[in-house]
PDB file of N, CA, C and O in Angstrom:
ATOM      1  N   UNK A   1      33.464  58.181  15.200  1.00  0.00           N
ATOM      2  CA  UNK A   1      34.539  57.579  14.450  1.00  0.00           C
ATOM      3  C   UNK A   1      34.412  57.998  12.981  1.00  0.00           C
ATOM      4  O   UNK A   1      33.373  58.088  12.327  1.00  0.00           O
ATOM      5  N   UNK A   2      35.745  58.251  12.566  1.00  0.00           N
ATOM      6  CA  UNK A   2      35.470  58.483  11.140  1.00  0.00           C
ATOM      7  C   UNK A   2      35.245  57.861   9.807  1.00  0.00           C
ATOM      8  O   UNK A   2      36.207  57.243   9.352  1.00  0.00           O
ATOM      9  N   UNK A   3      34.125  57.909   9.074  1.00  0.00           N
ATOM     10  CA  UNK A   3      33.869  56.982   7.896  1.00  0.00           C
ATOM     11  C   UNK A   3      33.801  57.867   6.491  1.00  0.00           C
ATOM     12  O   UNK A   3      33.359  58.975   6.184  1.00  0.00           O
ATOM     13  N   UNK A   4      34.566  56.638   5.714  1.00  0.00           N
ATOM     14  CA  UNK A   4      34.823  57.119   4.154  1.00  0.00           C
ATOM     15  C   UNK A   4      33.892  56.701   3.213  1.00  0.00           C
ATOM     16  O   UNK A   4      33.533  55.523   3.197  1.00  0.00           O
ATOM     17  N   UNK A   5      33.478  57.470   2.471  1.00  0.00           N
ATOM     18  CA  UNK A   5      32.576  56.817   1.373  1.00  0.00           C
ATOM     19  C   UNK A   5      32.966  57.458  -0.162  1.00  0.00           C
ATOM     20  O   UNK A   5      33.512  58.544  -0.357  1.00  0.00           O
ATOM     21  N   UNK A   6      32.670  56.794  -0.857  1.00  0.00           N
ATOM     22  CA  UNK A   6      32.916  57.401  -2.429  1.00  0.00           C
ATOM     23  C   UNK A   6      32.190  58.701  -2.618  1.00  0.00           C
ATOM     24  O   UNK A   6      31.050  58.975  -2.243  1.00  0.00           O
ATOM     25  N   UNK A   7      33.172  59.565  -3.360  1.00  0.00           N
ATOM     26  CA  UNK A   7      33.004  61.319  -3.884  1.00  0.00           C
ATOM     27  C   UNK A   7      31.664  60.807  -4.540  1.00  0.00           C
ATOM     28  O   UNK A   7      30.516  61.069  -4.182  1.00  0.00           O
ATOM     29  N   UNK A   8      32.032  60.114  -5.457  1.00  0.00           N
ATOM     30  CA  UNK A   8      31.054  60.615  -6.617  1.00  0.00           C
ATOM     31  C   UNK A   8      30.590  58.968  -7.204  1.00  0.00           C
ATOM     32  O   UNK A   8      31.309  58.078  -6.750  1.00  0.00           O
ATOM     33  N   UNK A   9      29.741  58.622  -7.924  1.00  0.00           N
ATOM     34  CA  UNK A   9      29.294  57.314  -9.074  1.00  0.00           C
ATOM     35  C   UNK A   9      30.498  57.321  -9.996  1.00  0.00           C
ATOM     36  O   UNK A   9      30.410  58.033 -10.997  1.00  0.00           O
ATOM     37  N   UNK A  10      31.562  56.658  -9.807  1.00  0.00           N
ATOM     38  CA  UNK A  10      32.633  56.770 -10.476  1.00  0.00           C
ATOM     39  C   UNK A  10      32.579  55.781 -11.133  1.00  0.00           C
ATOM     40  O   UNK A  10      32.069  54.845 -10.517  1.00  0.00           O
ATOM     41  N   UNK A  11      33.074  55.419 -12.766  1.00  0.00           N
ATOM     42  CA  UNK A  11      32.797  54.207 -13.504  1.00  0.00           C
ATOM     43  C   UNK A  11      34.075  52.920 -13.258  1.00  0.00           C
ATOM     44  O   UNK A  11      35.252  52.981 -13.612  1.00  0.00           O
ATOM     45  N   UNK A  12      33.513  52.024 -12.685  1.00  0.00           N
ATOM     46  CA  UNK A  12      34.175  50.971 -12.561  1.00  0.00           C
ATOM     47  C   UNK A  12      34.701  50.031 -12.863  1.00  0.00           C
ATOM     48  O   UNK A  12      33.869  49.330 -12.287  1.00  0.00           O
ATOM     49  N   UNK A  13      35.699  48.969 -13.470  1.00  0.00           N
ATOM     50  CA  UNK A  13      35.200  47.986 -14.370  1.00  0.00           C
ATOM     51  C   UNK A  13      36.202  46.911 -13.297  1.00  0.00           C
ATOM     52  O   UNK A  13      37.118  47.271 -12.557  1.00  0.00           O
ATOM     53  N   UNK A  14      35.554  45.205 -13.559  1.00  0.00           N
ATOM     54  CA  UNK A  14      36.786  44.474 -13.088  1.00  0.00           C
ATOM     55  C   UNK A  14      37.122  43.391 -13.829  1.00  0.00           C
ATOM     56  O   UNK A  14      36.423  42.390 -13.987  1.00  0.00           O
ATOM     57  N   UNK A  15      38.678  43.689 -14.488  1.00  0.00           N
ATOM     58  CA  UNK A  15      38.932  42.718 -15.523  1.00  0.00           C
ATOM     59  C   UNK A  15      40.116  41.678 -14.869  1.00  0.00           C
ATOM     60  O   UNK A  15      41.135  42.278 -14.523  1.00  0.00           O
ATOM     61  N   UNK A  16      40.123  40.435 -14.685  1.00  0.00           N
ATOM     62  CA  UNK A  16      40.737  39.624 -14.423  1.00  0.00           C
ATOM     63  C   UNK A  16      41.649  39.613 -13.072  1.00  0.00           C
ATOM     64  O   UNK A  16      42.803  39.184 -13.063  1.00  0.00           O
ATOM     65  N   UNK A  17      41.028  40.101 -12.020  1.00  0.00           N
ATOM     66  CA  UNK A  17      41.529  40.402 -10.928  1.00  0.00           C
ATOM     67  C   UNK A  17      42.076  41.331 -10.277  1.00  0.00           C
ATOM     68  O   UNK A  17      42.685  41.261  -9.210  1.00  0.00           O
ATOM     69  N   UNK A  18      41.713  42.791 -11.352  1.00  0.00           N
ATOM     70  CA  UNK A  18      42.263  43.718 -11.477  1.00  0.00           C
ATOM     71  C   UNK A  18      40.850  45.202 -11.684  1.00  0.00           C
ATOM     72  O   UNK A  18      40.007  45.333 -12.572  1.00  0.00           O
ATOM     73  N   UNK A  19      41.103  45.982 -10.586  1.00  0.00           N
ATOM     74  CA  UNK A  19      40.061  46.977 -10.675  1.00  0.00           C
ATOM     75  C   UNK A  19      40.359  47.995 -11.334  1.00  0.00           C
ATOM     76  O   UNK A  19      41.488  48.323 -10.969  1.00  0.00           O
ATOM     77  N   UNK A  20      39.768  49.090 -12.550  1.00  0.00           N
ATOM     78  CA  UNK A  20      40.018  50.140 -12.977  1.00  0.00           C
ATOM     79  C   UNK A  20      38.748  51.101 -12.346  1.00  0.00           C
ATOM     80  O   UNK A  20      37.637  50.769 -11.932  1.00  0.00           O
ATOM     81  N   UNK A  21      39.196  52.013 -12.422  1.00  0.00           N
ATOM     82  CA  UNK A  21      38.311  53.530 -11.695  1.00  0.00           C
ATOM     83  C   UNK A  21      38.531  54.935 -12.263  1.00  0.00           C
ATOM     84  O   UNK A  21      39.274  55.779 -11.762  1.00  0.00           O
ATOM     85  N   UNK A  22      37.691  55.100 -13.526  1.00  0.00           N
ATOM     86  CA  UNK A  22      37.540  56.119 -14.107  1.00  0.00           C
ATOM     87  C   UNK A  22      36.889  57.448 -13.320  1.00  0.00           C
ATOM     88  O   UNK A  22      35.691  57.524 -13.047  1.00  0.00           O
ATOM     89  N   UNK A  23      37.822  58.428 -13.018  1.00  0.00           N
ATOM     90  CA  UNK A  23      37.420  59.615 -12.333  1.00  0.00           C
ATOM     91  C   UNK A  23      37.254  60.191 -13.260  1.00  0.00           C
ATOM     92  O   UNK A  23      38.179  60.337 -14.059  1.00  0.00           O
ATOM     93  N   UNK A  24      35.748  60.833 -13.528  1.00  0.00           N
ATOM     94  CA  UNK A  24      35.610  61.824 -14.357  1.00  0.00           C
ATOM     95  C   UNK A  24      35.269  63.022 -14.472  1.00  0.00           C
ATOM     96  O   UNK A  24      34.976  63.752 -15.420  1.00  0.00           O
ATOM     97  N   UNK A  25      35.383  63.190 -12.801  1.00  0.00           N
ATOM     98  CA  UNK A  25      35.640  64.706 -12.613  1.00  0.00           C
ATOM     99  C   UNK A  25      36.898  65.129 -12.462  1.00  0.00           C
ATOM    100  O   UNK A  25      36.988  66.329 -12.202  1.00  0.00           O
ATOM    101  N   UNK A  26      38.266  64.313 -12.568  1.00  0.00           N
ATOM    102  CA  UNK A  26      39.789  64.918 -13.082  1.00  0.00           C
ATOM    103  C   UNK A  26      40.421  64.651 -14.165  1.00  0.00           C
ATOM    104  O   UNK A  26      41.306  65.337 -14.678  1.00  0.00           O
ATOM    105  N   UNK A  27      39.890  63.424 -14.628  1.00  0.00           N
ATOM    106  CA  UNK A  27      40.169  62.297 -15.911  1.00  0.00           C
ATOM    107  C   UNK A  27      41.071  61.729 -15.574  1.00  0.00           C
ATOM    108  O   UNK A  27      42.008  61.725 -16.371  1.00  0.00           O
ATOM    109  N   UNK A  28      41.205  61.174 -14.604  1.00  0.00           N
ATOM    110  CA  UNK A  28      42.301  60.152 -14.064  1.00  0.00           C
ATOM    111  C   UNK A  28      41.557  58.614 -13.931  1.00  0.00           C
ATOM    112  O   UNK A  28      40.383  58.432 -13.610  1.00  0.00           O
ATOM    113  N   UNK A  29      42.639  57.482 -14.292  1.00  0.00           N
ATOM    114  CA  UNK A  29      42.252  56.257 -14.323  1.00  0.00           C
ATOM    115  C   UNK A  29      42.995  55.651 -12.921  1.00  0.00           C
ATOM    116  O   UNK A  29      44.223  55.734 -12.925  1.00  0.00           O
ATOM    117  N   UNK A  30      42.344  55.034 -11.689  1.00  0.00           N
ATOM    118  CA  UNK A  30      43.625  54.191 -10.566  1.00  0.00           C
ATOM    119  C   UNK A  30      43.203  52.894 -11.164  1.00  0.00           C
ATOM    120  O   UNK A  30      42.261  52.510 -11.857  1.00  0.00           O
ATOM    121  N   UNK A  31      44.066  52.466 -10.728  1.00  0.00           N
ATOM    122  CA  UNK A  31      44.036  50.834 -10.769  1.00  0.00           C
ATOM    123  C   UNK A  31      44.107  50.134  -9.460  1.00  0.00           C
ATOM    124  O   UNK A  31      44.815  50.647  -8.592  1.00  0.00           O
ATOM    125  N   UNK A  32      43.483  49.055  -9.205  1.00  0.00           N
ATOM    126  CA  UNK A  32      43.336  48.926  -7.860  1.00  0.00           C
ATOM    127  C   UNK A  32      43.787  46.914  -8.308  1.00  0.00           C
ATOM    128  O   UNK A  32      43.432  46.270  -9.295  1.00  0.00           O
ATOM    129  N   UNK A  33      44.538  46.529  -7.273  1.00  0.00           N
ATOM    130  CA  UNK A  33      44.279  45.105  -7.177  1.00  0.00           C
ATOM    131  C   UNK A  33      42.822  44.389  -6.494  1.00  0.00           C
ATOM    132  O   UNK A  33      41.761  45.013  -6.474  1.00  0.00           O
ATOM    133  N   UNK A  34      42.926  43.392  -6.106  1.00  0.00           N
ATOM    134  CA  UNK A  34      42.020  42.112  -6.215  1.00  0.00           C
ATOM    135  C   UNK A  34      41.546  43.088  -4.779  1.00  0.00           C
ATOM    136  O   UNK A  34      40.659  43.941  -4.790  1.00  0.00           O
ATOM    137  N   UNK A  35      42.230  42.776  -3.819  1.00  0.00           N
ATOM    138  CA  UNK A  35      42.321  43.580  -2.608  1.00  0.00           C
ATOM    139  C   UNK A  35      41.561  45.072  -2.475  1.00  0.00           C
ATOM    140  O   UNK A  35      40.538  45.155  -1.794  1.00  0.00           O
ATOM    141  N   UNK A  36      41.965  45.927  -2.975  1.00  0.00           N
ATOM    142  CA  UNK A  36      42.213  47.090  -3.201  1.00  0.00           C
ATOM    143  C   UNK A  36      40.546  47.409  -3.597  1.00  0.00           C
ATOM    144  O   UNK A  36      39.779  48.203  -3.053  1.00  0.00           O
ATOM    145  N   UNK A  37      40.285  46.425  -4.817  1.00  0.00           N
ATOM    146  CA  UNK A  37      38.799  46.126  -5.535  1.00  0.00           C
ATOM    147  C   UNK A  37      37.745  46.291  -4.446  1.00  0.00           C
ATOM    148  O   UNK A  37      36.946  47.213  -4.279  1.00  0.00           O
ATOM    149  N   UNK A  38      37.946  45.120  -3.714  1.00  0.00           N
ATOM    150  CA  UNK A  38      36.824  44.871  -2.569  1.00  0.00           C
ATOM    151  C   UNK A  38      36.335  45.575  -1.391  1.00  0.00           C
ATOM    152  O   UNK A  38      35.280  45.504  -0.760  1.00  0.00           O
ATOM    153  N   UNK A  39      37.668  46.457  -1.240  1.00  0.00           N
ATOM    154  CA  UNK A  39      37.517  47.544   0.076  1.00  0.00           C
ATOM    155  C   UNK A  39      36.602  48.562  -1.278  1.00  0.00           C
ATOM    156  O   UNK A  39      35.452  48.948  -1.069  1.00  0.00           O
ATOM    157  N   UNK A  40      37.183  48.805  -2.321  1.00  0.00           N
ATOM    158  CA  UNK A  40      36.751  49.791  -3.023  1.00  0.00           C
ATOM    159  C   UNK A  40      34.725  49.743  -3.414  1.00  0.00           C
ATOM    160  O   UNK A  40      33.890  50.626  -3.609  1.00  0.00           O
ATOM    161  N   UNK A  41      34.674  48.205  -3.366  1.00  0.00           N
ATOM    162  CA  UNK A  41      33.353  48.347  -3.260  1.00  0.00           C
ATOM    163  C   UNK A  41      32.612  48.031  -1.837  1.00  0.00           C
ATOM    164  O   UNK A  41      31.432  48.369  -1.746  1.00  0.00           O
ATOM    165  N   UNK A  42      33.086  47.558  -1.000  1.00  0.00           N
ATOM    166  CA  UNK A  42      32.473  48.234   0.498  1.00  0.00           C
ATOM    167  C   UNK A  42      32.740  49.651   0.754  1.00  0.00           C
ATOM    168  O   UNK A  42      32.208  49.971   1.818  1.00  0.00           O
ATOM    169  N   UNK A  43      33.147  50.294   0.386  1.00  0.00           N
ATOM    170  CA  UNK A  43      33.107  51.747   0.431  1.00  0.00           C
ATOM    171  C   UNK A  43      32.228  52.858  -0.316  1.00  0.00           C
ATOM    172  O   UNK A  43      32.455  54.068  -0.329  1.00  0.00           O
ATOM    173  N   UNK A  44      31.147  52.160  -0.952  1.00  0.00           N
ATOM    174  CA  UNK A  44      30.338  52.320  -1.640  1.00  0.00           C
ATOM    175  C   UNK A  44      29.283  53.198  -0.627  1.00  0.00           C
ATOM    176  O   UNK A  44      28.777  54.273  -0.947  1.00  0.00           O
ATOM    177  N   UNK A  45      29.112  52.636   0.405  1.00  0.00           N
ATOM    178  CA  UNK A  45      28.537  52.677   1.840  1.00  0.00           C
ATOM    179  C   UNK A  45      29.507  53.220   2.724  1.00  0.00           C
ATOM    180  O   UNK A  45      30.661  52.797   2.787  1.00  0.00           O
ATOM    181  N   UNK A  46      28.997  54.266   3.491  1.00  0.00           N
ATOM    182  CA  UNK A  46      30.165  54.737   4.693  1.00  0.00           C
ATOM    183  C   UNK A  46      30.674  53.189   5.595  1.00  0.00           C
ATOM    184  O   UNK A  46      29.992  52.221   5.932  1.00  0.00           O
ATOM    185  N   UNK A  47      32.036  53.460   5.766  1.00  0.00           N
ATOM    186  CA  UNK A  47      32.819  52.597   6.142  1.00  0.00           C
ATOM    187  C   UNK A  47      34.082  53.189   7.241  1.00  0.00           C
ATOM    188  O   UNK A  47      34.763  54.185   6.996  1.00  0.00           O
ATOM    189  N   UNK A  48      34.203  52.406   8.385  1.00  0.00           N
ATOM    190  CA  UNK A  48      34.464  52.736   9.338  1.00  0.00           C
ATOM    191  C   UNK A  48      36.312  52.497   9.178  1.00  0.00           C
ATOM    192  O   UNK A  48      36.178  52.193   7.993  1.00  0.00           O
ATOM    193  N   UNK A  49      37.630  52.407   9.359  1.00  0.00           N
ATOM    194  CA  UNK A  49      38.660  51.759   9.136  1.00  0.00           C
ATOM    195  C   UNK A  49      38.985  50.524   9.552  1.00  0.00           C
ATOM    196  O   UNK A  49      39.806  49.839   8.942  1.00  0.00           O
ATOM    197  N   UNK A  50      38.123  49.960  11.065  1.00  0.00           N
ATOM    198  CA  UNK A  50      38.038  49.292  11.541  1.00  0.00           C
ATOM    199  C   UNK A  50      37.127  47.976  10.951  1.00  0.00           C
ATOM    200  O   UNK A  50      37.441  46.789  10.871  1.00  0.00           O
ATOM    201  N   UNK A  51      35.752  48.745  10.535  1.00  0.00           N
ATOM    202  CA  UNK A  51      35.081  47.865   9.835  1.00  0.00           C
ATOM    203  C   UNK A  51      35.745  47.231   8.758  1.00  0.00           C
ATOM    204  O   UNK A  51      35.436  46.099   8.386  1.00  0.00           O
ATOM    205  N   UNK A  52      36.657  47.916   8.232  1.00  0.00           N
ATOM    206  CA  UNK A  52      36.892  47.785   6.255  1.00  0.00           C
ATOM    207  C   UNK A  52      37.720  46.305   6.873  1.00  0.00           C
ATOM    208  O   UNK A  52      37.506  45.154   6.493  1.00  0.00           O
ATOM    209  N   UNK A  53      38.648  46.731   7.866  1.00  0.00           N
ATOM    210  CA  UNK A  53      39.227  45.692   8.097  1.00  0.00           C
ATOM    211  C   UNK A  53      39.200  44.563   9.024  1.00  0.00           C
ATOM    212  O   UNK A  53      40.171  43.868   9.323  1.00  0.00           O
ATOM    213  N   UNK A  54      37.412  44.383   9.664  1.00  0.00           N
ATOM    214  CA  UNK A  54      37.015  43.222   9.669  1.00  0.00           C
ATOM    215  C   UNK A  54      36.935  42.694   8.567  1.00  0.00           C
ATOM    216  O   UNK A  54      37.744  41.811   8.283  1.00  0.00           O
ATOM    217  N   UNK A  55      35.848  43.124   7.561  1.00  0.00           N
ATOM    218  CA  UNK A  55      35.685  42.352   6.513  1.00  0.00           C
ATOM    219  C   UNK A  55      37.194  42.195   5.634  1.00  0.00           C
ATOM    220  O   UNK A  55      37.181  41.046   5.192  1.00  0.00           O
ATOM    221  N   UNK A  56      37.746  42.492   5.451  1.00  0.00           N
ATOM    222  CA  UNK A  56      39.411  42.073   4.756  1.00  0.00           C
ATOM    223  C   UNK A  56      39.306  40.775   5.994  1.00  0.00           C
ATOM    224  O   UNK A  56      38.660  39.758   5.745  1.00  0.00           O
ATOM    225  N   UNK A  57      39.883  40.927   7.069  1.00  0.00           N
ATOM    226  CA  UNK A  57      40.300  39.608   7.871  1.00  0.00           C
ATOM    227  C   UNK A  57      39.084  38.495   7.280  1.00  0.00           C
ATOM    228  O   UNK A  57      39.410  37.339   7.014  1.00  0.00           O
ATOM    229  N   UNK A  58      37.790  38.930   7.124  1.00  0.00           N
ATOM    230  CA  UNK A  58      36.505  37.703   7.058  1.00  0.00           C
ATOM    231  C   UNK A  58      36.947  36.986   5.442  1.00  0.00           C
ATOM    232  O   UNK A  58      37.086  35.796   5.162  1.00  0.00           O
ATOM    233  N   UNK A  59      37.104  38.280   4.501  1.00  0.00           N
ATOM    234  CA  UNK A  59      37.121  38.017   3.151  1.00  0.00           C
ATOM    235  C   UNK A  59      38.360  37.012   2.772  1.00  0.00           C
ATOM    236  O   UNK A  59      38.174  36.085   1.983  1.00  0.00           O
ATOM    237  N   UNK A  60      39.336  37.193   3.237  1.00  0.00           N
ATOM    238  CA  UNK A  60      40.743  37.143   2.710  1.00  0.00           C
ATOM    239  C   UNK A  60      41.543  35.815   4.275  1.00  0.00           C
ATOM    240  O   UNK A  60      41.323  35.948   5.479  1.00  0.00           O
ATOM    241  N   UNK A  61      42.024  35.202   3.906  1.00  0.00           N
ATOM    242  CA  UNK A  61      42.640  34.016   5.482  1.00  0.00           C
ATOM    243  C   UNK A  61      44.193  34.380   5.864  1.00  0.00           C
ATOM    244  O   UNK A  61      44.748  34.580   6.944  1.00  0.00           O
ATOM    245  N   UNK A  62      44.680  34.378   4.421  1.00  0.00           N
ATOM    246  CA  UNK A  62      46.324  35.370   5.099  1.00  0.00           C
ATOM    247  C   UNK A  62      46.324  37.014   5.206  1.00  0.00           C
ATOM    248  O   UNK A  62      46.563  37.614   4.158  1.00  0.00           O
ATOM    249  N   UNK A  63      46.125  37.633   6.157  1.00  0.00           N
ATOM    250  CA  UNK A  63      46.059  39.174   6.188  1.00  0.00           C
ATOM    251  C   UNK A  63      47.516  39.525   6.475  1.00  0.00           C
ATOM    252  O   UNK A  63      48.234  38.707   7.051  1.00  0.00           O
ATOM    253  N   UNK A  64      47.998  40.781   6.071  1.00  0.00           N
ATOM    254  CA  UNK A  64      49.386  40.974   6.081  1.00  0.00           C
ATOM    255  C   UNK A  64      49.431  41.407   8.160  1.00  0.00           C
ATOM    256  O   UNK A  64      48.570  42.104   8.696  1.00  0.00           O
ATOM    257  N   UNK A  65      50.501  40.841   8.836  1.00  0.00           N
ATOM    258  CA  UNK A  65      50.243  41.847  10.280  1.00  0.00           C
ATOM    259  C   UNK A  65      50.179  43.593   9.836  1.00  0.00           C
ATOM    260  O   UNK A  65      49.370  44.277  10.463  1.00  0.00           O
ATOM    261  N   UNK A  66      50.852  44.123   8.994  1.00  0.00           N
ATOM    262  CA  UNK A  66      50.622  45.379   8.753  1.00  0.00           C
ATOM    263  C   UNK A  66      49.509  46.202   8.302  1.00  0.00           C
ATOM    264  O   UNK A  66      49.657  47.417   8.172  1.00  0.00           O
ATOM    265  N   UNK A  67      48.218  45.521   8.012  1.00  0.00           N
ATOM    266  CA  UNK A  67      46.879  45.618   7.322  1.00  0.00           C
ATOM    267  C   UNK A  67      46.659  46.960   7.194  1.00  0.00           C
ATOM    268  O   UNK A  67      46.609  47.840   6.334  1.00  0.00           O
ATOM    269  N   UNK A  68      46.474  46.680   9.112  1.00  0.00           N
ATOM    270  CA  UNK A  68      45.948  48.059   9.487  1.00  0.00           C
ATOM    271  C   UNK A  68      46.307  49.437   8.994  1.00  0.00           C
ATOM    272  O   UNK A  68      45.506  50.337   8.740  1.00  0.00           O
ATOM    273  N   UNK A  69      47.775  49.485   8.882  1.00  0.00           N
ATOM    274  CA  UNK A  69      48.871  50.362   8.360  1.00  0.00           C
ATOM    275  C   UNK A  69      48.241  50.771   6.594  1.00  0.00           C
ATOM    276  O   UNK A  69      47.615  51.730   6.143  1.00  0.00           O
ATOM    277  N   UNK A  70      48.837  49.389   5.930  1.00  0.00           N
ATOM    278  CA  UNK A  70      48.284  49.360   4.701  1.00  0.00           C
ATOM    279  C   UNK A  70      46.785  49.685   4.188  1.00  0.00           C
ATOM    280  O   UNK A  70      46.679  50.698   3.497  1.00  0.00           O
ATOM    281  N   UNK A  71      46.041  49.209   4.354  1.00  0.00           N
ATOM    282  CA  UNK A  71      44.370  50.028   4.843  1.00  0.00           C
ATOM    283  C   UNK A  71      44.423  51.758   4.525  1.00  0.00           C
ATOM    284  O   UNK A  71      44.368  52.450   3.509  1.00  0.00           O
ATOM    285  N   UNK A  72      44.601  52.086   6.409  1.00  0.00           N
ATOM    286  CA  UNK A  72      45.049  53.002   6.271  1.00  0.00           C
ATOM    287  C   UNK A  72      46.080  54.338   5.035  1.00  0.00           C
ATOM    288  O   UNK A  72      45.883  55.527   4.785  1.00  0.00           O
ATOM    289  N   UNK A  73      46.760  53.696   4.733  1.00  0.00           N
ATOM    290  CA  UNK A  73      46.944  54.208   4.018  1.00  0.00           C
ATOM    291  C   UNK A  73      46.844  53.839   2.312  1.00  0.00           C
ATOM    292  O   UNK A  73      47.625  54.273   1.465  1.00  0.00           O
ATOM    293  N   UNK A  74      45.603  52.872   2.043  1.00  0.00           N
ATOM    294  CA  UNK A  74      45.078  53.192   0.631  1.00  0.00           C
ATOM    295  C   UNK A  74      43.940  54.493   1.180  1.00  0.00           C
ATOM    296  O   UNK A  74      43.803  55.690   0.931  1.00  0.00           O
ATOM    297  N   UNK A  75      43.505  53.849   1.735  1.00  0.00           N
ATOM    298  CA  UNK A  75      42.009  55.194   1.857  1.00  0.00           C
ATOM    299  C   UNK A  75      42.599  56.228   1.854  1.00  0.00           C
ATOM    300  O   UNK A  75      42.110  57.194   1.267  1.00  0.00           O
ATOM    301  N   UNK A  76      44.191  56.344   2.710  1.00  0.00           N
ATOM    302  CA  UNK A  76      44.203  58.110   2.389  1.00  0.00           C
ATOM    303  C   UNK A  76      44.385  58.560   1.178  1.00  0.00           C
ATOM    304  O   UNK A  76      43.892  59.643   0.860  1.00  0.00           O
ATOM    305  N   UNK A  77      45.390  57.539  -0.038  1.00  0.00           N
ATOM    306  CA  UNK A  77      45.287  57.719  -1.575  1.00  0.00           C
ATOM    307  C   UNK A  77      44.522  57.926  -2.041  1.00  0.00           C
ATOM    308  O   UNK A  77      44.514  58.742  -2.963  1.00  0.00           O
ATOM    309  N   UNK A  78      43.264  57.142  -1.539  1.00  0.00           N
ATOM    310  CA  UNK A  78      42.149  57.434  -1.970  1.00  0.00           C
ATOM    311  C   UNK A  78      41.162  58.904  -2.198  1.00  0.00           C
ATOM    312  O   UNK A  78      40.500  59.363  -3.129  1.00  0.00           O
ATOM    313  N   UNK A  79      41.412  59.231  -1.107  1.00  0.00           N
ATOM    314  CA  UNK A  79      41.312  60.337  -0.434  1.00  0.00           C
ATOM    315  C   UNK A  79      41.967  61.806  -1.223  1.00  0.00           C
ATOM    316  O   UNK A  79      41.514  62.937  -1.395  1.00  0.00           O
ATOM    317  N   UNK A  80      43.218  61.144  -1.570  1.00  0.00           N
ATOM    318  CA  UNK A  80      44.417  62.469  -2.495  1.00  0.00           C
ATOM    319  C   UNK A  80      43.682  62.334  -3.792  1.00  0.00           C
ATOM    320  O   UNK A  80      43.470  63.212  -4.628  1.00  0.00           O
ATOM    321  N   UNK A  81      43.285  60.903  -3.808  1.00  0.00           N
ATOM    322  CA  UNK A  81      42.990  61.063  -5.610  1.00  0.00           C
ATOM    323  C   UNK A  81      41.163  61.449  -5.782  1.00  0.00           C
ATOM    324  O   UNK A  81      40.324  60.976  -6.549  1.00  0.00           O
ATOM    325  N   UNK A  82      41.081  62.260  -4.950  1.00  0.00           N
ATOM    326  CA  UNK A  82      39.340  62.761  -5.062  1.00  0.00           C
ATOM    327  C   UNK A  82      38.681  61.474  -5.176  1.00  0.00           C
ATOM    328  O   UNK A  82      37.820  61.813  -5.988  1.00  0.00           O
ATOM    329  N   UNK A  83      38.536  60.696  -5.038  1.00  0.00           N
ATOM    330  CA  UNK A  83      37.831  58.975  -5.068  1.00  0.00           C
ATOM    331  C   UNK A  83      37.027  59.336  -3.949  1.00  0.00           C
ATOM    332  O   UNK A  83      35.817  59.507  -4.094  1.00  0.00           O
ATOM    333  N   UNK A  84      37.651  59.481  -2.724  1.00  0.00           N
ATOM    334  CA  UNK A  84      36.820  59.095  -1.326  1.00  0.00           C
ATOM    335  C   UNK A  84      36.546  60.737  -0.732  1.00  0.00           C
ATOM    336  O   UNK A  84      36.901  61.878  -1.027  1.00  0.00           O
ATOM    337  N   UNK A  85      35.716  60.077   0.250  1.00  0.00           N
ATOM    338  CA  UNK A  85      34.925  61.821   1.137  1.00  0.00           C
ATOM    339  C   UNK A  85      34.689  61.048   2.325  1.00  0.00           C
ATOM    340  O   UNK A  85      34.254  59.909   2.491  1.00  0.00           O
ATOM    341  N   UNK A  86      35.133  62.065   3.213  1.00  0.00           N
ATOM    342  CA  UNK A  86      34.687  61.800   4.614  1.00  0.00           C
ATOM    343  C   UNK A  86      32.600  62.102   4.395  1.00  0.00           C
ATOM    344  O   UNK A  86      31.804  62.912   3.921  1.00  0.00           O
ATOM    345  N   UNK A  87      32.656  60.600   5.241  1.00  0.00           N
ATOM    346  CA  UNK A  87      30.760  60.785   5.312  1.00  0.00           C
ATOM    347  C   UNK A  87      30.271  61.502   6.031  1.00  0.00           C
ATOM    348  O   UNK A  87      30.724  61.774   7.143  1.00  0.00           O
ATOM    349  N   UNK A  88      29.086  62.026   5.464  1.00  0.00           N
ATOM    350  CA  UNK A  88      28.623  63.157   6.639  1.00  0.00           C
ATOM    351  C   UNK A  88      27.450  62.441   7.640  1.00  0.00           C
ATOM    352  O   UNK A  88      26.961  63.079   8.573  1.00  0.00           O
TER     353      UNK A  88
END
């Protein structure tokens, strides 16, 4: 199964419910919500799609029915914006 983990030690910060992510191997800043934050730091560690979104269902009590979908497609952003790497 396939698992994602972070490119690189990318600088992080979290200000008021709100994640920033300094890439500084393109010089691009994402911004991530509250959400967005927490997958971003379980992904620190290879992470499965399935896994990411047990822990979302454990973390979080209203999950959208579309999760899976949504999930799915942050990691692949993730993915476009050099952030994430398939684990070896």
């Amino acid at each position: 199964m396939t698992q994602y983990v972070w490119r690189n030690q990318y600088e992080t910060v979290e200000l008021d419910g709100e994640w920033i992510i300094l890439n500084t191997d393109s010089f691009t800043v994402t911004k991530l919500n509250d959400l967005g934050g927490f997958c971003w730091t379980l992904l620190q560690s290879a992470q499965t799609l399935p896994a990411l979104l047990q822990a979302v269902h454990e973390q979080y009590e209203a999950v959208s029915p579309t999760a899976e979908q949504e999930l799915e497609s942050f990691v692949t952003d993730l993915m476009q914006r050099g952030l994430l790497k398939y684990a070896v």
